[in-house]
VEXLOKE-859594 format. One record per residue (C-alpha): residue in three letters; x, y, z. Coordinates in steps of 0.5 Angstrom, whole numbers, plus 500, padded with zeros to 3 digits. Layout:
BEGIN
node residuo ALA | X X | Y Y | Z Z
...
REM end
This chain:
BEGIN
node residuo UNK | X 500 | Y 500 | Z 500
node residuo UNK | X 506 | Y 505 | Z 502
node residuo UNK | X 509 | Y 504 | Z 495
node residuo UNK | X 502 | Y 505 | Z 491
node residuo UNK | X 501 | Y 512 | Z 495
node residuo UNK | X 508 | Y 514 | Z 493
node residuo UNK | X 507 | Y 512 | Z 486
node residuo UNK | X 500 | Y 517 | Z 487
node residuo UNK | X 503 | Y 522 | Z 490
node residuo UNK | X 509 | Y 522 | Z 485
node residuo UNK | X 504 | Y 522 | Z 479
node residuo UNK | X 501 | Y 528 | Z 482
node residuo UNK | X 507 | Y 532 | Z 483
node residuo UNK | X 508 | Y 530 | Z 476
node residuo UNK | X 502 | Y 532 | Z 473
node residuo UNK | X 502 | Y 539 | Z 477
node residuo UNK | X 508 | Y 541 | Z 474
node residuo UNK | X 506 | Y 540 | Z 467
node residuo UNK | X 499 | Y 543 | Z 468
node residuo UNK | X 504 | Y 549 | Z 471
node residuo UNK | X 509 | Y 549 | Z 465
node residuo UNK | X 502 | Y 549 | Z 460
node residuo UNK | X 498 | Y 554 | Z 465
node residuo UNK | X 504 | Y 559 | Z 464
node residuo UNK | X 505 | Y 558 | Z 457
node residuo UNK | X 497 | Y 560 | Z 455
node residuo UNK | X 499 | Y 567 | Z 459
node residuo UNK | X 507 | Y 568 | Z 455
node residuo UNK | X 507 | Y 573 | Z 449
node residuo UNK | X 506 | Y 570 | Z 442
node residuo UNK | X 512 | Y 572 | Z 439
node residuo UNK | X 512 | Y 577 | Z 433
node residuo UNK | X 513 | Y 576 | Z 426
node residuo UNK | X 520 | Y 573 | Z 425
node residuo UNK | X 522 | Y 576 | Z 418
node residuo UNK | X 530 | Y 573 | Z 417
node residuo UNK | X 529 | Y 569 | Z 423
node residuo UNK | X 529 | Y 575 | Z 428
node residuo UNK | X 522 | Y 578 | Z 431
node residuo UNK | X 519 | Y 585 | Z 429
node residuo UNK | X 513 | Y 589 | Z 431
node residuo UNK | X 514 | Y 593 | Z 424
node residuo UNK | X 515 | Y 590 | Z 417
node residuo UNK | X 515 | Y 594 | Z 410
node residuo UNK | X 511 | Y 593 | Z 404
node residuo UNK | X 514 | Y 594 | Z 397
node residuo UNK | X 509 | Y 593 | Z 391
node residuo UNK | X 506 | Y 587 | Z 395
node residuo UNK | X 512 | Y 584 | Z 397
node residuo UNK | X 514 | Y 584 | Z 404
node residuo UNK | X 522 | Y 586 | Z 404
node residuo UNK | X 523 | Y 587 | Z 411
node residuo UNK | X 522 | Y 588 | Z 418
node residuo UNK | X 525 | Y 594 | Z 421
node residuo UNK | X 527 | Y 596 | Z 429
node residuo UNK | X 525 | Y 603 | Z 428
node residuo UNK | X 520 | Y 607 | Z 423
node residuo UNK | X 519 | Y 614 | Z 423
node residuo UNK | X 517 | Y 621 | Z 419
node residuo UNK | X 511 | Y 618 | Z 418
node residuo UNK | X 507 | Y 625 | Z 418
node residuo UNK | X 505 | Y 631 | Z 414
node residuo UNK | X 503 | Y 637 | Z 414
node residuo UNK | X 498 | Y 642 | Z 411
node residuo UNK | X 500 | Y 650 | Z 409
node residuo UNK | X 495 | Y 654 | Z 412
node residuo UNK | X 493 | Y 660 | Z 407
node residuo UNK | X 491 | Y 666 | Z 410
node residuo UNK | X 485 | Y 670 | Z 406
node residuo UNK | X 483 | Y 678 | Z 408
node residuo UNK | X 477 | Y 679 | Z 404
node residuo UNK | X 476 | Y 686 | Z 403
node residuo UNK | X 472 | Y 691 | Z 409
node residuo UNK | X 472 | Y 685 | Z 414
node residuo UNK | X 477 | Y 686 | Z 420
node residuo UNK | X 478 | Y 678 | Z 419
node residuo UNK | X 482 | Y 673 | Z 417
node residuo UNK | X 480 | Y 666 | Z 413
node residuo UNK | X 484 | Y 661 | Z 414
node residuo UNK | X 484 | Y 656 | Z 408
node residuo UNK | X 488 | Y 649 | Z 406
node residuo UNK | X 494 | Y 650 | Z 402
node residuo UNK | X 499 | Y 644 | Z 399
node residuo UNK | X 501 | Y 639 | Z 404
node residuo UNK | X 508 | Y 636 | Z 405
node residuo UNK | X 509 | Y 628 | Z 407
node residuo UNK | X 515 | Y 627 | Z 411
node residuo UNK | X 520 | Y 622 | Z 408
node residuo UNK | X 520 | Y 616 | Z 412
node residuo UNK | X 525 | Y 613 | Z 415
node residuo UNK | X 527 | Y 606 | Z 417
node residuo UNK | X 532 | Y 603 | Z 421
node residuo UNK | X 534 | Y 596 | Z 421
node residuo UNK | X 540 | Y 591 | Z 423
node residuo UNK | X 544 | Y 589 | Z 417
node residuo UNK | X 541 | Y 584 | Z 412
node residuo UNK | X 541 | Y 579 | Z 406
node residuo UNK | X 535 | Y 581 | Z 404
node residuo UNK | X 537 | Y 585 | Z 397
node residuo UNK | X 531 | Y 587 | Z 395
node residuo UNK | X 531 | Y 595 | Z 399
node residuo UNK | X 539 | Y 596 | Z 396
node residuo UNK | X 536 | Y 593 | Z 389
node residuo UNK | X 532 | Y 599 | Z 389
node residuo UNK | X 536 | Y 604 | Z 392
node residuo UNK | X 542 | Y 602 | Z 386
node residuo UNK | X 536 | Y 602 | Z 380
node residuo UNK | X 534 | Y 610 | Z 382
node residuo UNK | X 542 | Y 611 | Z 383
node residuo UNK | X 543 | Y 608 | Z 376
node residuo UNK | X 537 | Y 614 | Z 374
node residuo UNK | X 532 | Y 608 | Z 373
node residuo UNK | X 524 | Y 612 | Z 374
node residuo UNK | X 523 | Y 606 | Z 379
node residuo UNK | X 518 | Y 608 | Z 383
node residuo UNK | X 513 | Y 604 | Z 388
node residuo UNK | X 508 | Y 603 | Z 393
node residuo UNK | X 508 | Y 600 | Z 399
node residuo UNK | X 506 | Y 599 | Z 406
node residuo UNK | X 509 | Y 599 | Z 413
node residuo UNK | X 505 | Y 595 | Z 417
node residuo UNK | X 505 | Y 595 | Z 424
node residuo UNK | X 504 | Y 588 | Z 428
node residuo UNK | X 501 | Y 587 | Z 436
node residuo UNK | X 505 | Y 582 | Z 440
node residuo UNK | X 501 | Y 577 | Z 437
node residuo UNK | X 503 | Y 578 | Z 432
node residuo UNK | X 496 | Y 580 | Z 429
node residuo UNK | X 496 | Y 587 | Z 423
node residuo UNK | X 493 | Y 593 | Z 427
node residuo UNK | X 495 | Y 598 | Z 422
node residuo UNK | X 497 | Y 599 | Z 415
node residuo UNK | X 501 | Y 605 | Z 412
node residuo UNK | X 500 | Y 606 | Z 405
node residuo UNK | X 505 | Y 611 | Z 401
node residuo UNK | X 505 | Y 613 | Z 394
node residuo UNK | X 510 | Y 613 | Z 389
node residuo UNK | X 516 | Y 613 | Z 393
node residuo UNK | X 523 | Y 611 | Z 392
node residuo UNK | X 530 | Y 611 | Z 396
node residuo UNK | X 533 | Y 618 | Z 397
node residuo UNK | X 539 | Y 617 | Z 402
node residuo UNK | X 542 | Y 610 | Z 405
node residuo UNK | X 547 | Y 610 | Z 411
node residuo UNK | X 550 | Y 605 | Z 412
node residuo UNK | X 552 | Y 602 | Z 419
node residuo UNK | X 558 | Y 603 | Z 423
node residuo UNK | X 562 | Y 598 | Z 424
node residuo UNK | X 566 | Y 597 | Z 431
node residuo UNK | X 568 | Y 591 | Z 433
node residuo UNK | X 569 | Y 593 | Z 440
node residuo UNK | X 562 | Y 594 | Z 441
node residuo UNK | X 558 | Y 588 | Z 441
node residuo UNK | X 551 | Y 592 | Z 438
node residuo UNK | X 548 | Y 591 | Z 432
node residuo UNK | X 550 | Y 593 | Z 425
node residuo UNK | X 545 | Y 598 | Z 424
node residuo UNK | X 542 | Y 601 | Z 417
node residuo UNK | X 539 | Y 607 | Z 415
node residuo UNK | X 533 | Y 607 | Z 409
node residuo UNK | X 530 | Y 614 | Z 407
node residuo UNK | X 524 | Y 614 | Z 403
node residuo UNK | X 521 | Y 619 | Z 400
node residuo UNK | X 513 | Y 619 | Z 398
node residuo UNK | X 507 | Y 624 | Z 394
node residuo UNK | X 502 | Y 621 | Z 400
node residuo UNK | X 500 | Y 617 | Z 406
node residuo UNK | X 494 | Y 614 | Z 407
node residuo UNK | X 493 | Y 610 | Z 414
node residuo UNK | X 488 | Y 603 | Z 414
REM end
């Protein structure tokens, strides 16, 4: 009898610690997307092909100049819309194999029209789309390569800036 209740209680102890180590896991973060076996919350679009994920996004703004207007014996000004401006957008990345962004960088180097529409896409920690930024007829404008120090142990980081004719968000 004492060997059985041992057995029950070793079986008990067993089966609690796999319903803790289950138990755990349905409360851990679903990992983000994994581009280039690396996990992202940001991954850009370039005519229906993801090219990459990114560390870093920004210049995702516009701006809308304001045209004052003073009618002719009125004391007040009429403020009206003028052209808008987009920002350029600006992603950062750790160094990659991926060629299809340097592609495009060389194609409007070689004075190539090559431009394109694209995304970025931003993903929760379940790795689900929340938003979609979409811009237009975009093409690269600066690259700046990473700096290499060996005494560092950091990421080699590089730099994309894109310019666009407008931004819509999804």
């Amino acid at each position: 009898m004492e060997k059985i209740n041992k057995l029950f209680l070793a079986a008990t102890i067993v089966s609690m610690a796999v319903i803790a180590v289950f138990a755990s896991r349905a409360y851990a973060p679903i990992p983000t997307p994994i581009l280039d076996g690396r996990s992202y919350l940001f991954a850009v679009e370039i005519d229906g092909v993801i090219v990459g994920g990114f560390r870093e996004v920004s210049g995702l703004s516009s701006e809308t100049e304001v045209i004052e207007v003073q009618e002719g014996g009125e004391n007040a000004i009429h403020k009206i819309p003028g052209r808008t401006r987009w920002s350029n957008i600006v992603l950062k990345r750790g160094v990659t194999h991926s060629d299809a962004l340097i592609d495009w960088i060389t194609d409007i180097q070689n004075g190539e029209n090559a431009r394109k529409n694209g995304s970025i896409i931003m993903y929760n920690q379940d790795g689900n789309e929340i938003v979609r930024y979409n811009f237009f007829n975009a093409f690269p404008v600066k690259w700046i390569g990473p700096t290499l120090d060996a005494t560092k142990n950091e990421v080699a980081i590089e730099t994309i800036e894109i310019a666009h004719e407008g931004l819509t968000i999804q």
